[in-house]
N, CA, C and O atoms as a DFTB+ gen file, in Angstrom:
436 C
 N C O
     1  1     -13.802      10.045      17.003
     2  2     -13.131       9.813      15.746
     3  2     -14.180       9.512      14.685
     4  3     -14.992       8.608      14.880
     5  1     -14.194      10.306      13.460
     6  2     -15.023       9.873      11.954
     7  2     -14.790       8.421      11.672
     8  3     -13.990       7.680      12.245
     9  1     -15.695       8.104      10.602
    10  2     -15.596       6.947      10.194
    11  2     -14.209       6.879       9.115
    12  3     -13.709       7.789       8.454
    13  1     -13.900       5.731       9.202
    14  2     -12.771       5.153       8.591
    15  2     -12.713       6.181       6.898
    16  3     -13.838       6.092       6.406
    17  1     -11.856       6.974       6.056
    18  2     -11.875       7.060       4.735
    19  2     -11.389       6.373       3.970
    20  3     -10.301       5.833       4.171
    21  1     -12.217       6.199       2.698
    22  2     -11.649       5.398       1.419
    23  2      -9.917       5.915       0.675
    24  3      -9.420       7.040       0.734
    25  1      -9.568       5.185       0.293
    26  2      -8.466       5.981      -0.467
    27  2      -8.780       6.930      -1.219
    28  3      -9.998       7.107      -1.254
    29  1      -8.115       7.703      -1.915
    30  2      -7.991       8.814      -2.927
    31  2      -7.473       7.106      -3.848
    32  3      -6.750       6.127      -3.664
    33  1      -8.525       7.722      -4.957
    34  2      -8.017       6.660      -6.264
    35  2      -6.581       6.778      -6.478
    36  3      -6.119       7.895      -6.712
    37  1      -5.902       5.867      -6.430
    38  2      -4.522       5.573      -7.343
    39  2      -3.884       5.584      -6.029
    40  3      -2.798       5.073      -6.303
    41  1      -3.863       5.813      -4.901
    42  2      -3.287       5.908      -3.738
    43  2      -2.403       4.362      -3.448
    44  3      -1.250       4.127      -3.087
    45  1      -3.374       3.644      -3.743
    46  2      -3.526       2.328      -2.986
    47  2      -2.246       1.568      -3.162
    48  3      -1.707       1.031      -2.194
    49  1      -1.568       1.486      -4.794
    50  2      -0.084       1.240      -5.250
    51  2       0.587       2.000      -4.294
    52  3       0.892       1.139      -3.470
    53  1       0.957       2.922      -3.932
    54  2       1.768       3.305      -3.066
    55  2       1.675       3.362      -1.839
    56  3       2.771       3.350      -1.279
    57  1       0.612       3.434      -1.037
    58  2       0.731       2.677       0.126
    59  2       1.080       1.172       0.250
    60  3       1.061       0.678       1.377
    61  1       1.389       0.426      -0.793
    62  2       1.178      -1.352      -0.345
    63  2       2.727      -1.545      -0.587
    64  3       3.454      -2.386      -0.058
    65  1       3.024      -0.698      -1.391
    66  2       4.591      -0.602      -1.874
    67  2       5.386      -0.126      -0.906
    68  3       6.390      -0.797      -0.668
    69  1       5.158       1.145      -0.094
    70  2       5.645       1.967       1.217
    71  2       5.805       0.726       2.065
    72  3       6.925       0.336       2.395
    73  1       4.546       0.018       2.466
    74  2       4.077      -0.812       3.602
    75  2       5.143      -2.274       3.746
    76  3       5.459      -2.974       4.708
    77  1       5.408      -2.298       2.604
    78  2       5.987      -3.574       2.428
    79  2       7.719      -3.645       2.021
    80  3       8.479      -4.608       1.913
    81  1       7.945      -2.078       1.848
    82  2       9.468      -1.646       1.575
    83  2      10.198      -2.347       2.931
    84  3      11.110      -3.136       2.683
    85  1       9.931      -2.163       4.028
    86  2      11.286      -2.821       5.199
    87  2      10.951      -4.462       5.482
    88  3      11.838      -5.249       5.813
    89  1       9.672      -4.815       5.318
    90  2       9.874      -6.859       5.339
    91  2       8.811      -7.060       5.243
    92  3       7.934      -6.447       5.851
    93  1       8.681      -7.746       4.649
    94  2       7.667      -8.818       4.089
    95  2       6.071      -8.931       4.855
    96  3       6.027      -9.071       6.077
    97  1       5.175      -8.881       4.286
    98  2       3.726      -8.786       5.026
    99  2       3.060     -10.103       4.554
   100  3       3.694     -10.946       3.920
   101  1       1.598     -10.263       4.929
   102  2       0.940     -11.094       4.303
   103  2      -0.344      -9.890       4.147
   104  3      -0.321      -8.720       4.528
   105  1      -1.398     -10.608       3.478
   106  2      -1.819      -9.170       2.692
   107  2      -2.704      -8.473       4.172
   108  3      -2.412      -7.336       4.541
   109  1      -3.684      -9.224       4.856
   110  2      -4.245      -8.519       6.016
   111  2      -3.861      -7.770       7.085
   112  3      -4.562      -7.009       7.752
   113  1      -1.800      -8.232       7.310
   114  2      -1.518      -7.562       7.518
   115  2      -0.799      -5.825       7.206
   116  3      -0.482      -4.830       7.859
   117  1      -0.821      -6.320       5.714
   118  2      -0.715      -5.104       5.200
   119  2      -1.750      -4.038       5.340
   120  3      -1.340      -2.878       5.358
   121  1      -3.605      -4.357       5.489
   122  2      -4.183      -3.366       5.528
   123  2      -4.521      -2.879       7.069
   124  3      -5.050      -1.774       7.194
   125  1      -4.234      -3.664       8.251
   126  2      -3.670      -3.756       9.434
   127  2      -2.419      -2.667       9.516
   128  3      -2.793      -2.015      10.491
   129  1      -1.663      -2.303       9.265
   130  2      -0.556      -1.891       8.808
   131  2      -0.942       0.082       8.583
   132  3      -0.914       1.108       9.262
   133  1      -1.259      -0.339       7.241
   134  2      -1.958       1.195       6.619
   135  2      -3.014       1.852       7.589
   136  3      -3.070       3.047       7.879
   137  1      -3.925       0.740       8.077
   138  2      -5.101       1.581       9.465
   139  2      -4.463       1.950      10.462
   140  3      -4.718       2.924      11.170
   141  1      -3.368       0.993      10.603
   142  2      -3.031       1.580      12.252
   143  2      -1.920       2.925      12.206
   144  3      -1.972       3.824      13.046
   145  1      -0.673       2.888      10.808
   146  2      -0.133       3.828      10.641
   147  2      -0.610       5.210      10.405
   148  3       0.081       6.178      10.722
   149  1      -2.078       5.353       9.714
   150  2      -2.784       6.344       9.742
   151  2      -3.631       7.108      10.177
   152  3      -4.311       7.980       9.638
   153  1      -3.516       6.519      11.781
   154  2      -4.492       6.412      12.872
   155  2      -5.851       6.448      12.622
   156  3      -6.718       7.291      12.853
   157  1      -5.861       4.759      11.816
   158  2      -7.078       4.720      11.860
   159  2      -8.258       4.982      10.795
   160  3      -9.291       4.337      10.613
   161  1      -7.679       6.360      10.023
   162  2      -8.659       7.037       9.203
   163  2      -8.167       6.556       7.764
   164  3      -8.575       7.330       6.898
   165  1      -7.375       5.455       7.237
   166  2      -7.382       5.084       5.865
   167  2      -7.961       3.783       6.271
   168  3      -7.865       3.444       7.450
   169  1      -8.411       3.205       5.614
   170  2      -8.911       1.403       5.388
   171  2      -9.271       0.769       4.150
   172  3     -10.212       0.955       3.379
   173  1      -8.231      -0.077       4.143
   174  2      -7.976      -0.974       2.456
   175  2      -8.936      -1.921       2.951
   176  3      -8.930      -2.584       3.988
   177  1      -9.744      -1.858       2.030
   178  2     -10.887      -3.015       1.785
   179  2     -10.176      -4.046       1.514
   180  3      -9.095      -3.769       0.994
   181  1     -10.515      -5.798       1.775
   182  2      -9.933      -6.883       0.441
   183  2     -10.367      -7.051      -0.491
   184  3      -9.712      -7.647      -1.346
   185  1     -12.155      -6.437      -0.859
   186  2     -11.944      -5.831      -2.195
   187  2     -11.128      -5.403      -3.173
   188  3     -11.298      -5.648      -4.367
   189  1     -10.224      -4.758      -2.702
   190  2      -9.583      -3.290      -3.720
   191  2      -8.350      -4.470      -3.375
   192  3      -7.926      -5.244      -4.232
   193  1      -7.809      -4.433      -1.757
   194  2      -5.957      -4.690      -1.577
   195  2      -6.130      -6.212      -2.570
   196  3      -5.346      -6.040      -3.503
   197  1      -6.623      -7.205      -2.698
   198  2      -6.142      -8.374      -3.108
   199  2      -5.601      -8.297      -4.729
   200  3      -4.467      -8.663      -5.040
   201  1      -6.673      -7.719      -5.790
   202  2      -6.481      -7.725      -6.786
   203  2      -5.005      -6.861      -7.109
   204  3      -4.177      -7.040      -8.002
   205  1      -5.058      -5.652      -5.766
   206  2      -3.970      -4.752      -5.752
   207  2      -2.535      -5.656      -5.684
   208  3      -1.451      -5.490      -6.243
   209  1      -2.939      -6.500      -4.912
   210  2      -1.644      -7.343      -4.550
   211  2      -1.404      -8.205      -6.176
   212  3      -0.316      -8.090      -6.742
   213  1      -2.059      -8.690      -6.540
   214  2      -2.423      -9.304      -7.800
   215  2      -1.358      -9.009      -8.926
   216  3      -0.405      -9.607      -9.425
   217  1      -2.219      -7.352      -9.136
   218  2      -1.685      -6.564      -9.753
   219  2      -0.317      -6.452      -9.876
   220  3       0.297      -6.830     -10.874
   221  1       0.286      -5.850      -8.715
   222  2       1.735      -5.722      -8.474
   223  2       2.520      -6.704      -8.885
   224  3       3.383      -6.614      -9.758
   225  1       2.151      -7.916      -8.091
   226  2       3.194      -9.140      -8.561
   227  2       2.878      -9.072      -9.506
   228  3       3.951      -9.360     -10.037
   229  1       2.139      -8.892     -10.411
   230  2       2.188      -9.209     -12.604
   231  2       2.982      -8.034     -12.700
   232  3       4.128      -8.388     -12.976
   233  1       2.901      -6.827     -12.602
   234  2       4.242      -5.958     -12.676
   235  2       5.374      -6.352     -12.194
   236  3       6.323      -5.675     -12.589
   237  1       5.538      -6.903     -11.733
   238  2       6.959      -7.211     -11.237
   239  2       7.640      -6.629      -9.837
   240  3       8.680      -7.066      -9.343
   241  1       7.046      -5.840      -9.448
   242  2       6.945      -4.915      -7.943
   243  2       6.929      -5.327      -6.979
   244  3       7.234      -4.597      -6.036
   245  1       6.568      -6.682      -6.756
   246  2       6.189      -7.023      -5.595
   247  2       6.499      -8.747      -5.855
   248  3       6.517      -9.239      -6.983
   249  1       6.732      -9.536      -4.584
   250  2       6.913     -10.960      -4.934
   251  2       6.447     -11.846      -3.776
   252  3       6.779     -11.596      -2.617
   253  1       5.793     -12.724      -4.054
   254  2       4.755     -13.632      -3.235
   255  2       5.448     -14.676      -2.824
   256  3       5.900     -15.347      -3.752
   257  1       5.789     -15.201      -1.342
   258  2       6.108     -16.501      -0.851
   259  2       4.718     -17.446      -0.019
   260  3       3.807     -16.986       0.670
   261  1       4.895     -18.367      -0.265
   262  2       4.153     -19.037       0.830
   263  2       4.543     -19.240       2.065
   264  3       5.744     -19.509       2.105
   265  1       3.930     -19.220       3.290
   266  2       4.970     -19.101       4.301
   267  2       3.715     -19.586       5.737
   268  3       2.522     -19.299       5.633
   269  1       4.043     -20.012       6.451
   270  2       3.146     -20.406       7.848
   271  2       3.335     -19.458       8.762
   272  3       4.483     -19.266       9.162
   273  1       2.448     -18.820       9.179
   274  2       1.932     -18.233      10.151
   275  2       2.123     -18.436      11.683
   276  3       1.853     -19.594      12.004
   277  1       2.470     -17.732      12.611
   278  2       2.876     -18.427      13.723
   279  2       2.053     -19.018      14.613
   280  3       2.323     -19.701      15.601
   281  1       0.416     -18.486      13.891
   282  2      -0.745     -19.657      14.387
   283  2      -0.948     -20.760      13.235
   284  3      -2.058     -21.192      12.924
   285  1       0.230     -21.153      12.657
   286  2      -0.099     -22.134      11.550
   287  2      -0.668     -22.125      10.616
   288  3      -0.831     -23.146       9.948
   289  1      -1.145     -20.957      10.288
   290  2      -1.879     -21.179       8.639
   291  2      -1.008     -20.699       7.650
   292  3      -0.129     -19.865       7.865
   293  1      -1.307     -21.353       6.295
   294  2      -0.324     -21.171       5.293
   295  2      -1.227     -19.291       4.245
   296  3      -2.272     -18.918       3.712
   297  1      -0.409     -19.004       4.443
   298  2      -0.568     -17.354       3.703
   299  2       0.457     -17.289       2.732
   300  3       1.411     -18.048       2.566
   301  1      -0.052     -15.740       1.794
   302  2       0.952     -15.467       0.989
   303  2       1.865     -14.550       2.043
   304  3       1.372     -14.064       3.061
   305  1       2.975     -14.413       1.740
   306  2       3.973     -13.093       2.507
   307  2       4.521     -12.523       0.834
   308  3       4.770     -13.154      -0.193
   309  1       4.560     -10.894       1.197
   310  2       4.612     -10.230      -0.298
   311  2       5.399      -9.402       0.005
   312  3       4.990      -8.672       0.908
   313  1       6.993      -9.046      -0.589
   314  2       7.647      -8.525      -0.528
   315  2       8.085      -7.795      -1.833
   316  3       7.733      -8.156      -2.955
   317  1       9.033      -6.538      -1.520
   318  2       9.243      -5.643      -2.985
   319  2      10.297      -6.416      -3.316
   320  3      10.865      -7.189      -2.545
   321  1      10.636      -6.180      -4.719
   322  2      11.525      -6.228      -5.901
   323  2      12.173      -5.159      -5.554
   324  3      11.830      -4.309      -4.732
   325  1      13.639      -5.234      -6.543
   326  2      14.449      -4.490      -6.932
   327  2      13.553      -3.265      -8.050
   328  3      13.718      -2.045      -8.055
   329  1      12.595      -4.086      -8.931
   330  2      11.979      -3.056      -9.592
   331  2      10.786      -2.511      -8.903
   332  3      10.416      -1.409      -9.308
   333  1      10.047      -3.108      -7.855
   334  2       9.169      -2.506      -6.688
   335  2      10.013      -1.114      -5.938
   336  3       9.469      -0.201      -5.318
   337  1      10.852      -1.211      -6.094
   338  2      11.926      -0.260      -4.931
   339  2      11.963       1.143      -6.228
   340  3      11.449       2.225      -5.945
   341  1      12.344       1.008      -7.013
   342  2      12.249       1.758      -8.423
   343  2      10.697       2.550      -8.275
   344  3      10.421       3.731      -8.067
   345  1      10.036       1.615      -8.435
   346  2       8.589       2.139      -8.964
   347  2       8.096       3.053      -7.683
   348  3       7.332       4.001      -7.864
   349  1       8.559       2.719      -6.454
   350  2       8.071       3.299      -5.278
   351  2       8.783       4.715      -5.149
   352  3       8.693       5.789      -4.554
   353  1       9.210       4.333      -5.672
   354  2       9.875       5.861      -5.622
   355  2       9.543       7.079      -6.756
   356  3       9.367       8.285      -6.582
   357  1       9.534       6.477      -7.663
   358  2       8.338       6.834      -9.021
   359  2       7.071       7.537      -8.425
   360  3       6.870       8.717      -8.713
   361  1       6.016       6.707      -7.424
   362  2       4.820       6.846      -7.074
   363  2       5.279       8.074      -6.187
   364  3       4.780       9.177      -6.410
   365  1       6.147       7.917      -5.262
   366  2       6.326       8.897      -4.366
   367  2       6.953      10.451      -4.913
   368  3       6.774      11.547      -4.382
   369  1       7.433      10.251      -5.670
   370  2       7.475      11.529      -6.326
   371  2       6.320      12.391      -7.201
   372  3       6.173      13.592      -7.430
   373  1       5.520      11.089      -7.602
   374  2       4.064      11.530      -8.129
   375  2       2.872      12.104      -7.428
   376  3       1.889      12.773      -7.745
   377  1       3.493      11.425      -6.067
   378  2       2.515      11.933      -4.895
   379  2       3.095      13.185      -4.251
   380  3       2.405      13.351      -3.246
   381  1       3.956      14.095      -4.309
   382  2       4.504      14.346      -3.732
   383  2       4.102      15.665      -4.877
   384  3       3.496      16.597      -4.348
   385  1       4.234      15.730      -5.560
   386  2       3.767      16.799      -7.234
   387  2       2.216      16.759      -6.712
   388  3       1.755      17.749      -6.145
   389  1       1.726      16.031      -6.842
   390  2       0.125      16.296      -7.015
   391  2      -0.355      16.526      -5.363
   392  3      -1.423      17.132      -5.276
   393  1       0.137      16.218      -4.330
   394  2      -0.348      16.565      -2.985
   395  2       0.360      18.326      -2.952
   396  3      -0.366      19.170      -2.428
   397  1       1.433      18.690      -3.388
   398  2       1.707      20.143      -3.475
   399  2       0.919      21.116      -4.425
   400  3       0.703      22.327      -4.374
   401  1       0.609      20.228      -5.219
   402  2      -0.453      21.076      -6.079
   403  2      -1.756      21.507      -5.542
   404  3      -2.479      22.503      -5.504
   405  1      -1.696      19.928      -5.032
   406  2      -3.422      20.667      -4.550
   407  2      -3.336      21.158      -2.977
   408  3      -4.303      21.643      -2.391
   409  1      -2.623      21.050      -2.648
   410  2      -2.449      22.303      -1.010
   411  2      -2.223      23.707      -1.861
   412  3      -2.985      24.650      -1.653
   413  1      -1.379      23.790      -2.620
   414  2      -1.473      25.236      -3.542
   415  2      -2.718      25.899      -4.187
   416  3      -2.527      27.021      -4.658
   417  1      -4.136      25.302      -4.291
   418  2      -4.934      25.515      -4.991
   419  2      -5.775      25.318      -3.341
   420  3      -6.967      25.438      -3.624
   421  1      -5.690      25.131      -2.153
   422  2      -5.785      25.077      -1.138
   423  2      -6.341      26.316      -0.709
   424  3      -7.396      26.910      -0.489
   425  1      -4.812      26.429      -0.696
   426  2      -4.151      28.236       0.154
   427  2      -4.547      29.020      -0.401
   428  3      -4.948      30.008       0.215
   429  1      -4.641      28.978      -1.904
   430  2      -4.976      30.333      -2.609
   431  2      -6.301      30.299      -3.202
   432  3      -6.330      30.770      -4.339
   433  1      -7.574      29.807      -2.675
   434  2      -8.735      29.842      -3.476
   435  2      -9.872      29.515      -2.301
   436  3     -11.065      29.453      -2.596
């Protein structure tokens, strides 16, 4: 297996949004989450995911509890909004236009 790849810029909002659509994460397990669903070959830095997480909750997308861990430590757990659920679907249609585009410029060039 290659080494781990970076995201495609702008990716990163919609994977954390996908990741966190059915229950609630804390953020390491969110990039836990994205590596293992992608066997492996995506990996969110906490570089990039924290501010990402940041980000979101100031949009309104996403919403932060404090919560204990079942080895006891206190973490954030980050779950979507009603307007997170909106926007994810937004992204996914954006991704969904621009990943057909460029398989089209793929096939034919």
């Amino acid at each position: 297996m290659g080494k781990p790849t970076d995201l495609v810029q702008g990716t990163l909002d919609l994977l954390v949004l996908k990741t966190v659509e059915l229950q609630p994460m804390h953020g390491w397990g969110i990039a836990q989450r994205i590596r293992q669903i992608s066997n492996e070959v995506l990996q969110v830095n906490q570089g990039a995911l924290y501010p990402a997480l940041h980000r979101l909750e100031q949009q309104g997308w996403i919403r932060a509890r404090w919560s204990e861990t079942e080895g006891g430590r206190q973490v954030k757990f980050y779950s979507l909004t009603a307007a997170g659920r909106a926007q994810l679907e937004r992204e996914r249609e954006s991704w969904s236009r621009l990943s057909t585009a460029i398989n089209l410029v793929m096939e034919r060039t």
